[in-house]
C-alpha positions as CSV (number, residue, x, y, z in Angstrom):
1,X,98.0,114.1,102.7
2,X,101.2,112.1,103.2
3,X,103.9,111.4,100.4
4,X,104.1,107.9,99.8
5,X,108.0,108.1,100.5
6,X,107.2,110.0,104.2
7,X,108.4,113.5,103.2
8,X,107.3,116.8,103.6
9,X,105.0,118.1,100.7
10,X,105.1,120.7,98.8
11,X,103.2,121.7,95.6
12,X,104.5,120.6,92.6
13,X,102.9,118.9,89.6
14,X,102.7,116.0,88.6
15,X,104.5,115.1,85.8
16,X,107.8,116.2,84.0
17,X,107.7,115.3,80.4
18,X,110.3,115.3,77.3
19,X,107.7,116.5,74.1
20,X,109.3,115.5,70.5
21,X,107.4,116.3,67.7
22,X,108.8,114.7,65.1
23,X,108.6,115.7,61.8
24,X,110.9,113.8,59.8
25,X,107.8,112.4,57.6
26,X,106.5,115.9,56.1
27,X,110.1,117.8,56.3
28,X,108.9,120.3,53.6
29,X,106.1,121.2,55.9
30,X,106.1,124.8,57.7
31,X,107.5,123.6,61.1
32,X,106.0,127.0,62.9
33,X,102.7,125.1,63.9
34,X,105.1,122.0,64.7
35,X,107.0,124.1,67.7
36,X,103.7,126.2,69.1
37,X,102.3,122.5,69.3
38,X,105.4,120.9,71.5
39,X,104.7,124.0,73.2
40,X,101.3,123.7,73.8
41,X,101.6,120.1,75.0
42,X,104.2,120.1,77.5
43,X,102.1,123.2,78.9
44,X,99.2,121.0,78.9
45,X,100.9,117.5,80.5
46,X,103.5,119.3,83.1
47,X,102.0,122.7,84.0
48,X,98.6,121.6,84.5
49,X,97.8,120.2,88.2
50,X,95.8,117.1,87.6
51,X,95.1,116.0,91.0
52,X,94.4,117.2,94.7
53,X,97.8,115.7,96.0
54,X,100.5,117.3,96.7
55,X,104.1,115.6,95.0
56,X,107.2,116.4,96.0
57,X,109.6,117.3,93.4
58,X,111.2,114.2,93.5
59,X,107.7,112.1,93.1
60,X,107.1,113.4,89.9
61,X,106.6,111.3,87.0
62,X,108.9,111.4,84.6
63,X,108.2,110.5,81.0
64,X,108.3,111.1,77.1
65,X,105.7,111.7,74.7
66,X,107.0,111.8,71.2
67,X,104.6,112.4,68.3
68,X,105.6,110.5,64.6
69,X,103.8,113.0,62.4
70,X,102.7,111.5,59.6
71,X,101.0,114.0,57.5
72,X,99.3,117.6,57.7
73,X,96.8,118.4,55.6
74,X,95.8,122.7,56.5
75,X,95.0,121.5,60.3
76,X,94.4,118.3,60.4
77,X,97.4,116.4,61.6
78,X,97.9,112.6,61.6
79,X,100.5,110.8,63.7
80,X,101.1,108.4,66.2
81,X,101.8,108.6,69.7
82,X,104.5,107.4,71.5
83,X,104.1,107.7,75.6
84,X,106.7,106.2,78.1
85,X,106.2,106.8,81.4
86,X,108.2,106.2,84.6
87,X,108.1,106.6,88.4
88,X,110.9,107.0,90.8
89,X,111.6,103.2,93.3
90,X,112.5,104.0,96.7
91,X,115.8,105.6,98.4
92,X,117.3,105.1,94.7
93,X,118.2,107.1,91.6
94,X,116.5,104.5,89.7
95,X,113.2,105.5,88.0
96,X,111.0,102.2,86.8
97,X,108.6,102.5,84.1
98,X,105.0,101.6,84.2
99,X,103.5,102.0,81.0
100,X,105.2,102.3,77.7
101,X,102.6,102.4,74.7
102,X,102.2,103.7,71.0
103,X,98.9,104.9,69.6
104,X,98.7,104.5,66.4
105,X,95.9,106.1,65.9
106,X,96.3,109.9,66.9
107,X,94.4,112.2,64.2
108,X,93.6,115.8,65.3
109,X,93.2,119.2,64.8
110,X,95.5,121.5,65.4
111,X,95.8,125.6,64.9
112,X,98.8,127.6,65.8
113,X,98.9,128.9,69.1
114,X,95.1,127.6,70.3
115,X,94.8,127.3,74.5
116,X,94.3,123.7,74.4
117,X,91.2,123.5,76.4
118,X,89.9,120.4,78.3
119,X,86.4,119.2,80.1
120,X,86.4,115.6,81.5
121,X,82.4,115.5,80.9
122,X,82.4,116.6,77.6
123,X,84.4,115.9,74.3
124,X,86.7,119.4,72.9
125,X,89.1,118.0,70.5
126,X,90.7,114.9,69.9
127,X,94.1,116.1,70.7
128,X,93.2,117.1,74.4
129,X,91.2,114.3,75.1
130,X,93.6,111.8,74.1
131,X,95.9,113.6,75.8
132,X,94.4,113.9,79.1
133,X,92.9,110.4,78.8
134,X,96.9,109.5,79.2
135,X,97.5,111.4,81.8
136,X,94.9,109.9,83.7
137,X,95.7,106.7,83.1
138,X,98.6,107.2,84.1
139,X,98.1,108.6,87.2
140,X,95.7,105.4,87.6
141,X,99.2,103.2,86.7
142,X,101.2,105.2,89.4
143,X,98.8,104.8,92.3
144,X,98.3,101.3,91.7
145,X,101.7,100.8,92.4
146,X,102.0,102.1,95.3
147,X,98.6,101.4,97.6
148,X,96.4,98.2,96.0
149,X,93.6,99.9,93.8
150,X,94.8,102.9,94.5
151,X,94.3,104.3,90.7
152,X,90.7,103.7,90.9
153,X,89.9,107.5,90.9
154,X,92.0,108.3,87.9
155,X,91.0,105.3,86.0
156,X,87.0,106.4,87.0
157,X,88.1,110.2,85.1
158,X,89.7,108.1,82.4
159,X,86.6,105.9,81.4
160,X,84.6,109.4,81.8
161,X,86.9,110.6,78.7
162,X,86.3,107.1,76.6
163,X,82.5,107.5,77.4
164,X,82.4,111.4,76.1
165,X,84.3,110.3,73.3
166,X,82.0,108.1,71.9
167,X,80.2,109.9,69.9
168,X,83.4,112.0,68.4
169,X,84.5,111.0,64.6
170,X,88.0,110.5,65.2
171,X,88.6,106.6,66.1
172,X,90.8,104.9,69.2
173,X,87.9,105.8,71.4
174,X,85.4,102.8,71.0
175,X,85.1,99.3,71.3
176,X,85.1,98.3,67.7
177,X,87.6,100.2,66.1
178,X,90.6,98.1,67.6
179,X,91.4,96.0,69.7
180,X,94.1,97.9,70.7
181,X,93.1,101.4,71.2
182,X,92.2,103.7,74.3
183,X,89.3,102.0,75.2
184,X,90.5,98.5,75.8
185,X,93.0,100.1,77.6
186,X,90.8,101.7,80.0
187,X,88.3,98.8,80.1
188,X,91.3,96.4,81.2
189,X,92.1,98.5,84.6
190,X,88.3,98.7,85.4
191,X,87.2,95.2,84.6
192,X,87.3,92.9,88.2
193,X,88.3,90.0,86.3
194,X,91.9,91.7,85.5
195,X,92.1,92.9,89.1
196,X,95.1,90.4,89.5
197,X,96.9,92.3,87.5
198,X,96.7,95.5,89.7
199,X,97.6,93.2,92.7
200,X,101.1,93.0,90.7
201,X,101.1,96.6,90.0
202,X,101.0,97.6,93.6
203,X,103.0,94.2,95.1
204,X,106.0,94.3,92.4
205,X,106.8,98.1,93.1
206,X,105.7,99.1,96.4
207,X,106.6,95.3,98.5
208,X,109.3,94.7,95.7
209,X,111.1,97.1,93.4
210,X,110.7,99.4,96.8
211,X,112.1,97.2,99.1
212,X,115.2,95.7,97.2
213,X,117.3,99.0,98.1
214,X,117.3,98.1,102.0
215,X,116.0,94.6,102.2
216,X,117.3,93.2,98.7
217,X,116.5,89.2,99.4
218,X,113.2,90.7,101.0
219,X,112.3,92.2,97.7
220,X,113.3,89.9,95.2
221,X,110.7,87.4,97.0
222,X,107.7,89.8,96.6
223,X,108.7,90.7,93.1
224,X,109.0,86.5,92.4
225,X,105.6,86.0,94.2
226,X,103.8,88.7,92.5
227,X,104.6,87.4,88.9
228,X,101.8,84.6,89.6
229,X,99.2,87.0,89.3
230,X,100.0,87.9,85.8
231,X,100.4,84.1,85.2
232,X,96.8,83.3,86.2
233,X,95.5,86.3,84.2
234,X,97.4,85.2,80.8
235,X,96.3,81.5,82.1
236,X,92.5,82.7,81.8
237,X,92.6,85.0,78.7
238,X,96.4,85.1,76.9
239,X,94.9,88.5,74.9
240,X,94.3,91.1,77.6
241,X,95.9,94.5,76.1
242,X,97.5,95.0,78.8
243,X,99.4,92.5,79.3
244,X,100.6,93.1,76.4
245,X,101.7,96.1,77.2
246,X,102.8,95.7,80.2
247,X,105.0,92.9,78.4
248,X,106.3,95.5,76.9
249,X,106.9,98.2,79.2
250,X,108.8,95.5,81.6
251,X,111.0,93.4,79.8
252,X,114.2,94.7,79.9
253,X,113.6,95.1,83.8
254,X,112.9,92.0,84.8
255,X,116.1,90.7,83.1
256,X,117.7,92.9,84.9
257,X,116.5,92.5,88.3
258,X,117.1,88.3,87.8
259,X,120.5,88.9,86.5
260,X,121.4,88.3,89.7
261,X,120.0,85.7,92.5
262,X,119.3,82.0,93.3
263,X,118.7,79.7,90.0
264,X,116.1,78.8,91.2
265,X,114.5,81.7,91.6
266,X,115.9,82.8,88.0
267,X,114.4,79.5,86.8
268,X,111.0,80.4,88.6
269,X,110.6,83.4,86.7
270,X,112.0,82.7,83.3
271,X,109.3,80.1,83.3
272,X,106.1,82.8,83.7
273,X,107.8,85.2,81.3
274,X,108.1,82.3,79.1
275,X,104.3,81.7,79.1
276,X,103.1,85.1,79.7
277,X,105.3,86.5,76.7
278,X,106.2,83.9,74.7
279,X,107.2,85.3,71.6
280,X,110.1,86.7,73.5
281,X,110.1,83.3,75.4
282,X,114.3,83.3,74.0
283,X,115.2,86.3,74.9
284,X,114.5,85.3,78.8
285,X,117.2,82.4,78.4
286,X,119.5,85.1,79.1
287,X,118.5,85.5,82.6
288,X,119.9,81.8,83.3
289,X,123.2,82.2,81.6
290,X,124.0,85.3,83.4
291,X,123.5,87.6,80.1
292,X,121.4,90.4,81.1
């Protein structure tokens, strides 16, 4: 298969991760268990080949997972996870990020030195499923940006993780618990009426973020133009999760990229980020005073 940026492939996996656990919370605790776990996860996330494509070094994602321990009670840990994730823009050194998200709800089992073992169809442990339920989604996020729907596939092996987690006792997997947990995540990329917010996915990076290195006016317009979509989902339901996140994951970005530029297209975009995220509707004031 072709590389989305036209180069040769070679094997390589897909992600390259910075694992903290941090333990600052239960600092009397034997930190042995602590270390074979940051072990055992960045084995799991970077060494383990989670599609059939073939990235080049460069294509990787890069990312950080940083787990807030909270307590540990024998093997039972309970934290929350903290998962940033970003993917390199084209002909740059400049790596934007796609999803930036904390679970609050991470509670799992954990034993010194256990394989952490993993079946898409069928529910292990809460720590791998959780875990590879982020991977997935990820990989969803990163396709999406750069063919439209192209995460479909991941986000399909994502909802098959939700659905085999249903009947597990550890929450963040169903539809009541939260609404803000693993599943509403899920069930925002796979819902048609939220499609609009793909369209951005894929049109801000791959016709915008992509294109500003060569053809920077050329760029800037697709990035502008692909902001309505977001508008018209936050027009029809303000709560989606993901826009939320997404929120989130973005703002400092997009002050950047309209630090610079035509008022009026500074003006054009403070007003959507003013609506779509308005309790940060000040901090976008910035962009039209020249403060990024």
């Amino acid at each position: 298969m072709c590389t989305f940026f036209g180069m040769k492939s070679v094997k390589a996996q897909e992600f390259n991760f910075d694992v903290t656990i941090s333990t600052a919370q239960v600092a009397g605790t034997d930190q042995r268990a602590f270390e074979s776990l940051k072990e055992a996860i960045i084995n799991f996330m970077n060494n383990r080949v989670w599609t059939n494509v073939k990235f080049n070094p460069e294509e990787r994602l890069e990312g950080a997972i940083v787990v807030n321990v909270k307590s540990k009670n024998d093997n039972v840990i309970e934290a929350e996870l903290n998962i940033a994730v970003r993917r390199p823009t084209y002909k740059t050194n400049y790596n934007t990020p796609i999803f930036n998200y904390v679970d609050d709800d991470f509670t799992f089992e954990y034993v010194e030195s256990q394989p952490l073992d993993f079946n898409e169809n069928s529910y292990m442990s809460n720590l791998t499923s959780t875990l590879a339920f982020y991977a997935y989604y990820s990989l969803g996020l990163y396709f999406d940006t750069f063919g439209l729907y192209g995460g479909d596939n991941f986000y399909k092996v994502a909802d098959q993780i939700v659905v085999s987690a249903q009947g597990a006792s550890e929450s963040g997997w169903k539809a009541f618990d939260d609404k803000r947990n693993r599943y509403w995540l899920c069930e925002n990329m796979t819902n048609a009426a939220y499609k609009p917010i793909r369209q951005f996915m894929y049109e801000y990076h791959r016709l915008g973020l992509d294109v500003m290195s060569t053809k920077t006016d050329e760029g800037k317009a697709a990035i502008t133009k692909s902001l309505e979509y977001l508008k018209q989902v936050y027009s029809e339901k303000p709560n989606v999760l993901f826009m939320q996140v997404l929120n989130d994951t973005k703002r400092s970005e997009w002050k950047s990229v309209y630090s610079e530029g035509s008022q009026q297209d500074k003006t054009k975009a403070v007003n959507i980020f003013r609506e779509i995220d308005p309790s940060h509707a000040s901090e976008y004031e910035e962009i039209l005073t020249n403060r990024k």
